[in-house]
C-alpha positions as a printed Julia matrix, in Angstrom:
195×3 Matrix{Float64}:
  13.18  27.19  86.95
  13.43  25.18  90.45
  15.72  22.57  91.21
  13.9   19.37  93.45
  15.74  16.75  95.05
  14.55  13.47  95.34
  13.4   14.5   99.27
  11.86  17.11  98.56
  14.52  20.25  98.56
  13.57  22.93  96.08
  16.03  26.08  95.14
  15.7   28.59  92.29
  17.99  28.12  89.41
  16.81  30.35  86.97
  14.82  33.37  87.46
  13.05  34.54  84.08
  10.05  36.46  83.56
   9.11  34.53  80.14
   8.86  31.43  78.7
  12.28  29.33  78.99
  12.93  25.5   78.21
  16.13  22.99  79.93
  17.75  21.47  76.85
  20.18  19.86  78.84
  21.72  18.68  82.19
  25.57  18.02  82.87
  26.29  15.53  85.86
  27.53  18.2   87.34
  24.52  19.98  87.42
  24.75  22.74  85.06
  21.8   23.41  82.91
  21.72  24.15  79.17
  18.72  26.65  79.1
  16.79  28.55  76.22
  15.21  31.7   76.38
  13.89  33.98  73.97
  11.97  33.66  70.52
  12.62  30.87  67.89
  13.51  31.42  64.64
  13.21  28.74  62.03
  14.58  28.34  58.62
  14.63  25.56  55.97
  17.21  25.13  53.25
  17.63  22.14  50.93
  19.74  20.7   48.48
  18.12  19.17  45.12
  19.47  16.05  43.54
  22.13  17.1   41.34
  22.78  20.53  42.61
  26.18  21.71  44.3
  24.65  23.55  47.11
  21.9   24.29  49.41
  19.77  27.03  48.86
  16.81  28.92  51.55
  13.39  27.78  51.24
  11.31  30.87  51.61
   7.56  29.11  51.82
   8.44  28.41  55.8
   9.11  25.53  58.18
   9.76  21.99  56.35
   7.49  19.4   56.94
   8.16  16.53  54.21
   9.83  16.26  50.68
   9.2   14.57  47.74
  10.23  11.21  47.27
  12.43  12.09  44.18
  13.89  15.26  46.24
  12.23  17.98  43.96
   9.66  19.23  46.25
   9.36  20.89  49.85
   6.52  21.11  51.71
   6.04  23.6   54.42
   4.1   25.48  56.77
   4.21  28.63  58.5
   2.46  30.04  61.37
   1.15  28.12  64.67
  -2.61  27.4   65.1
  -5.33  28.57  64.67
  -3.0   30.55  61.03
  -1.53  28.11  59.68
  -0.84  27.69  56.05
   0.48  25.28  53.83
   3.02  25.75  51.02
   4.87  23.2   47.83
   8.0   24.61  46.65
  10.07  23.53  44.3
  13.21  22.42  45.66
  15.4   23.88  43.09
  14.29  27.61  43.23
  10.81  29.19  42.59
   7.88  30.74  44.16
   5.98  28.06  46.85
   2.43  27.33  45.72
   0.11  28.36  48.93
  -2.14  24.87  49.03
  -4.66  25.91  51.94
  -4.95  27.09  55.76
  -4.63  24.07  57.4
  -1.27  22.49  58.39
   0.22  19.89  55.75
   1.87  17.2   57.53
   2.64  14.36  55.07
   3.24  14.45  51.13
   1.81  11.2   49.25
   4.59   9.16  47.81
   3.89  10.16  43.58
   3.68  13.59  45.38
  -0.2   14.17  44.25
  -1.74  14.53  47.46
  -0.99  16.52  51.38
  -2.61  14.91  54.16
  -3.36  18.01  56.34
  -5.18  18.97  59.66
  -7.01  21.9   60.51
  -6.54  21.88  64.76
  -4.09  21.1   67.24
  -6.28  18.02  67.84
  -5.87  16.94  64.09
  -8.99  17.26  63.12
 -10.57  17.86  60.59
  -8.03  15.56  58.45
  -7.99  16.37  54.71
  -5.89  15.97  51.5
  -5.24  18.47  49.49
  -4.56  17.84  45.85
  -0.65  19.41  44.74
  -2.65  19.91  41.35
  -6.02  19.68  39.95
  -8.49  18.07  42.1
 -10.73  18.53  44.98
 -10.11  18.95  48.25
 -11.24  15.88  50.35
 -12.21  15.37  54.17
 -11.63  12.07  55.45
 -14.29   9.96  57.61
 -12.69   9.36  61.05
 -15.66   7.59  62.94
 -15.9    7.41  66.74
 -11.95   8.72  66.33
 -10.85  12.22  67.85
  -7.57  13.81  68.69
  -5.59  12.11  65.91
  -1.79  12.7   65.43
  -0.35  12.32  62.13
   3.27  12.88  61.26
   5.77  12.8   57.94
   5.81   9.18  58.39
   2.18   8.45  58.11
   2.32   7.78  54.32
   2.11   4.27  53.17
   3.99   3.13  49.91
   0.84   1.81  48.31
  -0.49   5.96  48.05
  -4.22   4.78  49.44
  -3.82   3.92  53.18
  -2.31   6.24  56.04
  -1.5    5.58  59.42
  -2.63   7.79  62.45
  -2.88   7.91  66.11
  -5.94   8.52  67.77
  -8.34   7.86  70.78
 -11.73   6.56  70.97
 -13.76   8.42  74.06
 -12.55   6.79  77.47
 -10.11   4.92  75.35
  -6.26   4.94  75.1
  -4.43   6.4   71.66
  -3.79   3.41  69.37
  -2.89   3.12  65.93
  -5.14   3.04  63.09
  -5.1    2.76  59.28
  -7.4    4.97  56.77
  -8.36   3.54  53.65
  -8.25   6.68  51.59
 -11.18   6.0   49.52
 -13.24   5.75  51.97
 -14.99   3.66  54.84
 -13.99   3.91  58.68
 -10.4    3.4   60.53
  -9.56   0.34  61.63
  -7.47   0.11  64.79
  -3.95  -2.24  64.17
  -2.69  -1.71  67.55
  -3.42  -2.54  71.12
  -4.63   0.31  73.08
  -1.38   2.27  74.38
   0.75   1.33  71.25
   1.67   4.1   68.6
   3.23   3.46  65.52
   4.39   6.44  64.19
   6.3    9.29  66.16
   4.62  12.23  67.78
   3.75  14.97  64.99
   4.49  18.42  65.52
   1.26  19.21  66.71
């Protein structure tokens, strides 16, 4: 890690070998640096229980509205796969490859995507059902996030570009038809995913 003032003077701060991140500055100019492998664990307390308790299907992406139900992933892409577990204690149910980044609001359906560049964009039933790709048009390199979820259960927000085109917002009608852009080019509604 280098140090550069705002004329131009550079000095090493931190020699590493591997991969290492600034979390923080002090005015001073002391850093707050990590180094080293992550390690990630989820743990959640149910309605109506007295403590919290290890998930064991991975990293927590949404719950349920009613608080019952985890989902998670684990791995990073290209394996990633997708897990439901119940909140209170049990085994996760493994719902596909792809990374599930939003659980519909009667808990039904996990909008997921297969690629860092959120594509292809699918939900995956949490029950009986098919497995469903959605259209995305002249869209590419969507983001989607926890958030993306509206309360009705048939639209979703994303971000995505059009080619030569600045990342905008854009609504999906879930059963079908193209996106349809709700925000000026530039303008995202919804947080950066995880992606």
């Amino acid at each position: 890690l280098w140090r550069v003032t705002l004329s131009g003077q550079a000095r090493e701060v931190y020699p590493t070998a591997s991969a290492a991140r600034i979390l923080d500055a002090s005015a001073d100019g002391r850093l707050l640096v990590h180094q080293g492998t992550d390690r990630y664990d989820s743990h959640v307390k149910a309605p109506g229980e007295r403590g919290e308790h290890r998930l064991t299907g991975g990293l927590l992406t949404a719950l349920s509205e009613d608080g019952t139900r985890a989902l998670l992933y684990q791995g990073h892409f290209p394996n990633v796969r997708t897990f439901l577990e119940p909140a209170r204690g049990g085994s996760p149910v493994r719902l596909g490859e792809n990374w599930g980044v939003a659980l519909s609001p009667d808990g039904k359906w996990v909008l997921t995507v297969g690629s860092v560049n959120g594509t292809p964009l699918t939900l995956v039933p949490t029950g009986p059902g098919e497995t469903r790709t959605l259209a995305l048009g002249s869209v590419e390199q969507i983001q989607v996030g926890p958030s993306s979820w509206f309360l009705d259960g048939g639209h979703v927000v994303v971000v995505g570009t059009e080619h030569g085109k600045q990342r905008r917002g854009y609504v999906l009608d879930l059963v079908g038809g193209e996106p349809r852009a709700i925000t000026p080019e530039g303008i995202a509604p919804i947080p950066q995913s995880l992606i």
